[in-house]
N, C-alpha and C positions, 0 to 999 in steps of 0.2 A: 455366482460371483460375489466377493465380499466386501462387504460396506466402507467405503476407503474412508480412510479418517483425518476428519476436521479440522482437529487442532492438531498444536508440536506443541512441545516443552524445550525446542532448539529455533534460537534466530540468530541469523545473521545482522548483523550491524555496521558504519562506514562512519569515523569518527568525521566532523565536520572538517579535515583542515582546511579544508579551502573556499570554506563560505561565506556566501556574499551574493546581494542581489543578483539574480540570471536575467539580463537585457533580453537574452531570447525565449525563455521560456514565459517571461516577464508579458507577451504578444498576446496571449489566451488564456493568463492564469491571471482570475481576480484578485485571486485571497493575495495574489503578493504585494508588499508593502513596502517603500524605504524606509528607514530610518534615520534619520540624522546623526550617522556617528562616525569615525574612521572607520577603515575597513576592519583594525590590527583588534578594536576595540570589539566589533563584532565577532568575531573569527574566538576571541577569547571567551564572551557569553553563549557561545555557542554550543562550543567545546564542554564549558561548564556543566551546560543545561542539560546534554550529551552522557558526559562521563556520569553524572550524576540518575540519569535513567537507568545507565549499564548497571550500575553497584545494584538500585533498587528490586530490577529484576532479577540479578542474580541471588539478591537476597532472600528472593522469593522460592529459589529452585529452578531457575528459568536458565537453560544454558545460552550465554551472549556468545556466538564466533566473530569474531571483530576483523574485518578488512583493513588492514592496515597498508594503506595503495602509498605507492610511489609516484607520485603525479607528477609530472614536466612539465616547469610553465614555461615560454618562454617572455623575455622581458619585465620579470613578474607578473602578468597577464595570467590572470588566474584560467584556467582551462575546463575545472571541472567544481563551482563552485554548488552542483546540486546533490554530489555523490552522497548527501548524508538521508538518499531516498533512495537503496539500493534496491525496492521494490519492484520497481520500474526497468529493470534490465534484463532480469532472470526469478525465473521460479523453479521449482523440484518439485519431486512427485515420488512415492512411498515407490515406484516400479524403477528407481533409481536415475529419475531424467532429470539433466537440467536443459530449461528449455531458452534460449536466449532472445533479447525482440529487438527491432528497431526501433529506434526513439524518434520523434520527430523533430527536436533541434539536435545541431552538429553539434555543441559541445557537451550537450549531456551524454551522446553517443561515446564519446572519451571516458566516458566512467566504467565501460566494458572492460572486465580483464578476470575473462576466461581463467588462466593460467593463476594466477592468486587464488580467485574462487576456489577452484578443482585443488590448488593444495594446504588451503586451509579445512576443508571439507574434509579430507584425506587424512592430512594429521588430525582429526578428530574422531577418526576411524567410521568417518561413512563411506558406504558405497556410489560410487558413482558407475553408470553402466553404459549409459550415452548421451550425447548434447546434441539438442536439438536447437535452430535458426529458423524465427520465425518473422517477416518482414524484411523491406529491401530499400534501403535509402536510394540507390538508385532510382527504383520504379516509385520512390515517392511513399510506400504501404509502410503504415506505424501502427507500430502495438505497442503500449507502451506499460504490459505487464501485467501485474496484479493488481496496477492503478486504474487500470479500465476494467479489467474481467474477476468480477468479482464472485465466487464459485461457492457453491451450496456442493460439496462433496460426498454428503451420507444420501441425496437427494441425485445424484449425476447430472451434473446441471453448470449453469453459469447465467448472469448478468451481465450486461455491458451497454454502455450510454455512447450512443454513435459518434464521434466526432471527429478532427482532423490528425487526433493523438490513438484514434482506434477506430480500424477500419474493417468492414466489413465483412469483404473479403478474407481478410488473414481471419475473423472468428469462426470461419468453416472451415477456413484449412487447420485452424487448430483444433476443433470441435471433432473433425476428421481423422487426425494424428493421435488424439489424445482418447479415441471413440466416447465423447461426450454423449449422450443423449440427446437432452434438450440445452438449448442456449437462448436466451430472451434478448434482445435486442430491443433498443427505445432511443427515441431523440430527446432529449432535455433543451429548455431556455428556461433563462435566469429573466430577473426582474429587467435588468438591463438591457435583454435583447440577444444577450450571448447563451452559445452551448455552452451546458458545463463541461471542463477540460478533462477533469477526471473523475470516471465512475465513484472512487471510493470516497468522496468528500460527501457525496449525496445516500451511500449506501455502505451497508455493512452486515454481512449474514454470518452468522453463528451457527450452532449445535442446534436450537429451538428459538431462534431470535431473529428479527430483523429488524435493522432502524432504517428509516428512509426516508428521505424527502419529495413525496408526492406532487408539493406543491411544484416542482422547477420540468419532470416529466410533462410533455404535450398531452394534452386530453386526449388524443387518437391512441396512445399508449399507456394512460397509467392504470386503467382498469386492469388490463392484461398483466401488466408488473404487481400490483396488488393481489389477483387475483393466483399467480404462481407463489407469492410470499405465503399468502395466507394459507396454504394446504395443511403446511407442517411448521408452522412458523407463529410463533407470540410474535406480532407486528406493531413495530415503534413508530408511530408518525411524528417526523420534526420540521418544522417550518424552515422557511430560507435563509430567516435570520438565525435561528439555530446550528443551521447549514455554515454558515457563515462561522461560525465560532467554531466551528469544526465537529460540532456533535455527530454526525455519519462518519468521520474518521477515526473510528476506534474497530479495537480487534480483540476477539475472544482467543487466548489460550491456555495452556495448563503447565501445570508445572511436575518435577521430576513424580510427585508423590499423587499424579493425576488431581489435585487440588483445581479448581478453574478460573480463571479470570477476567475482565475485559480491561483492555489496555486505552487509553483517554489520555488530553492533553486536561492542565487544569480550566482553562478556558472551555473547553468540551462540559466539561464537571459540573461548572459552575453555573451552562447554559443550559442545561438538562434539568424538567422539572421535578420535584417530588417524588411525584407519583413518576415519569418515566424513571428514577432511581432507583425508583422499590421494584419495577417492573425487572430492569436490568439485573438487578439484585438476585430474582431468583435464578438468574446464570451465569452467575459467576461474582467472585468479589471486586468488588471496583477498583479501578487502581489509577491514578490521576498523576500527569507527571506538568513539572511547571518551565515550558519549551516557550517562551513568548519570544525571541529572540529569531530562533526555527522558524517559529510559525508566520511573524509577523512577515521575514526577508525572503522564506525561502514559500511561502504559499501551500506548507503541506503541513502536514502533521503526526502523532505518533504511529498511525497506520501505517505511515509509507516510510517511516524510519525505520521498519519491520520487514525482513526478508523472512518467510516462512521456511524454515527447513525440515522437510518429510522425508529423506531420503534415508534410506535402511540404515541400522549399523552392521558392521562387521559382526558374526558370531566369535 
C-alpha cells in the first residue's frame, strides 16, 4: 500500500460574510471573545483579514477554491456566522471521498452545502467519487471534522481530544470506513475546568513535526499522546498560554512547486519562542497572517479557516 500524502497545494476557503459572535458555539469555546463593535463594522474587518490571506497564499502557489455560499437569513438573523471554519463540516481524501459530519450546534450545521462543494470542486477539475455521512443530530453523535481528528497520514493514524464536539463512537466508525489503523484518543482539561472544544487548537502534526499542548491532556493520557508523537515526529511542546494565542493552530502545506510551509495566525507567531521558530523552520517556511478580528469573535484560527483538498484531478 502507498504512503498517502500529507500535505495539498489546494484549500478550500468560506469568505466571512456573515460573521459575528456564535451565541451557541460561544457554550464550550473559550477562545471566543466579544468585541465592542457594530456587527456591520466586524463583518467588514473580517472580510479584510480574509481576502487579504487569500491573495497571500495564492501568492505563494497555493490554490484558494473559495465557497461563495448563498446564505438565507431570515429577519436579518444571521444563520451561519461561523461558516469562515469550513473545516469542521467536510474533509477529502486522495481516494476521492468527501466525507461530511455532524456539528454539534444547529446553526453551524446550516453551513453544510453539499451541492456548492461538489460543484466548485468539479469546475476545478477534481474527482469526486463518493460522499460519505458521518454523525447524526438526531441521536445527538458530533464529529466536528478536522477540528477534532487530527491525522498523521504518512503514519495511518489519527488524534482526537474526546469531548461533546467528538465523539467516540463515530471515531471507530470512521477509523472503520476510512481502514485507519491506529487512532489515539485522550480527554483534555484546561486551567479552568473545561475540555478543550477542539483537538486542533492544542494540536497540530505535520510531515516530521508536532506541536502540542501536553500541559491541558489528563495525566492518564499524555504519556501515551507523547509517546505516539515522538516515534516519527520533531515534538513541539507549548503551554496553555501558548495554546491560547493559538500556537497549536497552524497547518503545514505546500505549494504548486512542492515548496513547504506552516500556515499561523500573527498572534501564533508572535507567541512562539526562538528556539520553537527555528525548530518549525526546519519544516517549512513560516507564514503568519494578521486575523485578530477572526480570532478574537469567532474563537478559531488559521487552521480551521483551512479545508484540506486531496482529492485527485482529472487526467
Amino acid at each position: 500500500m502507498s504512503i498517502k500524502k500529507h500535505l495539498t497545494n489546494s484549500l478550500i476557503m468560506v469568505p466571512p460574510t456573515h460573521f459575528k459572535f456564535n451565541d451557541e458555539t460561544g457554550v464550550d469555546n473559550e477562545f471566543q471573545q466579544t468585541i465592542a463593535l457594530p456587527n456591520d463594522e466586524i463583518q467588514q474587518r473580517a472580510m479584510s483579514e480574509f481576502n487579504t490571506m487569500v491573495e497571500r497564499l495564492t501568492a505563494q502557489g497555493i490554490q484558494i477554491i473559495k465557497l461563495e455560499s448563498e446564505l438565507k437569513n431570515d429577519l436579518n438573523e444571521c444563520k451561519s456566522p461561523d461558516a469562515v471554519f469550513p473545516n469542521n463540516w467536510f474533509s477529502t481524501s486522495c481516494e476521492g471521498d468527501i466525507i461530511l459530519y455532524a456539528m454539534a450546534t444547529e446553526n453551524r450545521q446550516t453551513e453544510i452545502d453539499l451541492d456548492l462543494l461538489t460543484a466548485q470542486l468539479l469546475k476545478n477539475n477534481f474527482i469526486v467519487n463518493q460522499v460519505r455521512e458521518i454523525g447524526s443530530r438526531e441521536k445527538k453523535q458530533f464529529i466536528e471534522g478536522t477540528g477534532v481528528i487530527i491525522f498523521d497520514h504518512h503514519n495511518d493514524s489519527f488524534y482526537a481530544a474526546l469531548s461533546k464536539r467528538c465523539d467516540e463512537t463515530l471515531l471507530k466508525d470512521y477509523a472503520e470506513i476510512t481502514h485507519t489503523k491506529k487512532n489515539i484518543t485522550f480527554n483534555t482539561l484546561s486551567n479552568s475546568g473545561s475540555e478543550i472544544y477542539h483537538t486542533n487548537v492544542m494540536l497540530s502534526v505535520g510531515e516530521d513535526f508536532a506541536v502540542v499542548c501536553d500541559e491541558v491532556i489528563i495525566d492518564a493520557d499524555r504519556e501515551k499522546v507523547i509517546e505516539s508523537l515522538s516515534i516519527k515526529k520533531d515534538v513541539i511542546k507549548i503551554s496553555e498560554k501558548q495554546m491560547q494565542h493559538f500556537c497549536g493552530n497552524i497547518l503545514q502545506i505546500e505549494n504548486d512547486q512542492g515548496c513547504k510551509f506552516i500556515a499561523m495566525s500573527s498572534s501564533a507567531y508572535a507567541a512562539f519562542t526562538d528556539q520553537q521558530k527555528v525548530t518549525l523552520e526546519r519544516h517549512g517556511t513560516l507564514l503568519s497572517f494578521n486575523i485578530p478580528t477572526i480570532e478574537t469573535i469567532g474563537g478559531g484560527s488559521v487552521r480551521c479557516m483551512l479545508a484540506e483538498n486531496f482529492l485527485p484531478l482529472k487526467k
